[in-house]
N, C-alpha and C positions, 0 to 999 in steps of 0.2 A: 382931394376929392376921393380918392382911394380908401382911405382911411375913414372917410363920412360913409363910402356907402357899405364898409365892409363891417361898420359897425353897428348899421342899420337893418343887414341881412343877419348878421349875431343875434341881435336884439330877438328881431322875428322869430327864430331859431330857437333861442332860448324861452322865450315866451309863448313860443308854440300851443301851449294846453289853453292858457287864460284866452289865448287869442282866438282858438275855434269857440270856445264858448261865449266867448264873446259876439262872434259870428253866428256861432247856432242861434242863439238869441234872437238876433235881428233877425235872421230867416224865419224862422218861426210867428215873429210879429210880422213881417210885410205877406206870411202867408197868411193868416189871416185876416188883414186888412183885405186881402185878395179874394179869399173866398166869400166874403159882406159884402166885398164888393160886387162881385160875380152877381150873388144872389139879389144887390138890389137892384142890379142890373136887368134882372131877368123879372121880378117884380114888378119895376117901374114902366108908368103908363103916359104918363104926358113924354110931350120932346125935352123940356126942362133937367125933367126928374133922370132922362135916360141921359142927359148929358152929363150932369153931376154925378152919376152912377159909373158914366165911361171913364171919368175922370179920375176919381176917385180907384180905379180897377188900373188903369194906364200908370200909376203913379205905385202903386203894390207892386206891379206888375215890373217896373222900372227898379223899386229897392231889389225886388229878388234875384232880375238877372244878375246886379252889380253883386250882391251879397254872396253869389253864388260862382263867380268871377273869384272875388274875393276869397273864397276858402279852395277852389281849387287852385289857383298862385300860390295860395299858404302851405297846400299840400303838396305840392312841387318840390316846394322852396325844401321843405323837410326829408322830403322823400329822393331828389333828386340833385341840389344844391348842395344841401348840408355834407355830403359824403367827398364831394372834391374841394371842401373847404379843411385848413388846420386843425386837427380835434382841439388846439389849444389857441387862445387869444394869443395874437401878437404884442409881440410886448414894447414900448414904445423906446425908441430909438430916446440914448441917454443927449438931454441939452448939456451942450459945455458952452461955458461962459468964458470967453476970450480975459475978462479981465478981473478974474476971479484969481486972488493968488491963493497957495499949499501952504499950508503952515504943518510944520513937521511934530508930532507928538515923540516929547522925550519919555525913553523908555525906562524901568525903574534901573537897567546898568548903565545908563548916561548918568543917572541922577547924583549914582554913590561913584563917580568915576570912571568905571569900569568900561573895558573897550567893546562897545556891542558887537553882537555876530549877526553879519548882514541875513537878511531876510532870504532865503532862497525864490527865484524865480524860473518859471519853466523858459528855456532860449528855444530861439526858432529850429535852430539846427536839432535839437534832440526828437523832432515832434515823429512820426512816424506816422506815413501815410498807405492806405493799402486801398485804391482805387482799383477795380475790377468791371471791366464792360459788361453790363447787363445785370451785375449783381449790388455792385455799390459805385455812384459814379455821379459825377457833376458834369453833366452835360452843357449848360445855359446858365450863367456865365462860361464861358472855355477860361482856359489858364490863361493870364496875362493879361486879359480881354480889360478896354475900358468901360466903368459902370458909371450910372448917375441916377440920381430922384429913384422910381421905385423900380426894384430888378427882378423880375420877377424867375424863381430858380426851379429847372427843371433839370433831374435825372433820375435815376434809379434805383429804388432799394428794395433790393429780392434774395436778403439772405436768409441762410436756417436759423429754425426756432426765431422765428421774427415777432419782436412783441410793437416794437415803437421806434421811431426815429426822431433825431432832432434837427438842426442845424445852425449852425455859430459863426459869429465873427472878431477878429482880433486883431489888432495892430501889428506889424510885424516886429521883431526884437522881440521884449520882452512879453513874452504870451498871457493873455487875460482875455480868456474866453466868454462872450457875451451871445448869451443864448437869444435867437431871435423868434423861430416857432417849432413845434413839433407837429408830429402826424402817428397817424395807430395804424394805416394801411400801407398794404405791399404797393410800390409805384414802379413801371416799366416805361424808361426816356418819358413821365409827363412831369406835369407841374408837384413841386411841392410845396410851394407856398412863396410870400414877398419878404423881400428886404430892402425897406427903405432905408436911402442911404442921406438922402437931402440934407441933413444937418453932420453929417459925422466929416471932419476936415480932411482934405484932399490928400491922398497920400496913396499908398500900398497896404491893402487887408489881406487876411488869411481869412479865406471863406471853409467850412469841414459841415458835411453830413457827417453824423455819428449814430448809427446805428444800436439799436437797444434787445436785446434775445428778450425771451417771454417770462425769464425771472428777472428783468428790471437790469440788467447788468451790460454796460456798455459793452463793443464791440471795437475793432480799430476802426478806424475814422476813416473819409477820403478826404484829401484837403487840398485846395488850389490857391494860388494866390491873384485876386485882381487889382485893378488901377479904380480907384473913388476920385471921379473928377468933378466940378462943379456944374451945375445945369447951365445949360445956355440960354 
């Protein structure tokens, strides 16, 4: 449900220009209807004539409030909404297929014999964390803490030359970082954004904000690790 309405408020968001004109439109036709109406209203001389006239005026009168409802929720949403949302679409939690097997591609030194040289991977222990209260910091999750279904992650990032931040998660042992959302604003202890966990299998993750300066260039990381357990 999360997910439906967050991509429902995107939409909006994104669609923003088509949408007021879309609205201008119809404002502009129910006002009209409204002023013919008025006018035949004020015209009209039998009980008949002034009834179809009310009618007809109550029913303009009805499009405009909603229409006008309508474009200010739209300007809300843009104006007040859009700023404590992700600047970037979240990106959808990878499906793993329980009985899917790996099939290993031979590389061209298996082919001619030759003894291949293992593939380097980053280990957990080299990773290098520089959490700082109030400046870089994962508050919500805490360290250790259990998670489930969608987490929503709050802390802080208030370092110099601040361009963007992101925030990732990874398996523990072999490290493969999997980007979940970014943001372009300074954040002090609130929300940065969700991480749905629902489909990723039960274990220990490395959760890191990672910090970006204003020429695109990461920063060191704060990195926690929590418990992914299944929804009850």
């Amino acid at each position: 449900m999360d997910v439906f309405l967050n991509s429902i408020l995107r939409g909006l968001i994104t669609y923003q220009t088509g949408i007021f004109v879309i609205l201008g439109l119809g404002f502009v036709i129910y006002l009209r209807q409204f002023l013919k109406g008025l006018s035949a209203w004020r015209q009209s001389v039998f009980g008949l004539e002034r009834n179809l006239a009310q009618r007809q005026l109550f029913t303009a009168l009805t499009g405009l409030v909603l229409l006008l409802l309508l474009i200010v929720g739209e300007f809300l949403l843009v104006v007040v909404i859009q700023p404590q949302m992700p600047s970037t679409a979240m990106e959808e939690t990878p499906r793993i297929n329980p009985l899917a097997t790996q099939t290993a591609t031979l590389s061209s030194a298996e082919l001619e014999g030759e003894t291949p040289v293992p593939t380097p991977t980053i280990g957990q222990d080299s990773l290098v964390s520089d959490c700082v209260e109030g400046v870089l910091e994962i508050t919500s999750p805490s360290e250790g803490e259990a998670v489930s279904g969608t987490v929503e992650i709050i802390g802080s990032v208030n370092v110099e030359d601040f361009g963007s931040y992101k925030y990732e998660y990874s398996a523990t042992g072999a490290v493969d970082w999997v980007t979940i959302a970014a943001g372009n604003q300074l954040r002090l202890n609130e929300n940065l954004g969700f991480w749905y966990t629902s489909e990723l299998p039960p274990g220990r993750y490395l959760l890191q904000l990672v910090p970006l300066n204003n020429m695109g260039e990461e920063m060191p990381p704060c990195i926690i690790t929590v418990e992914v357990v299944a929804e009850e």
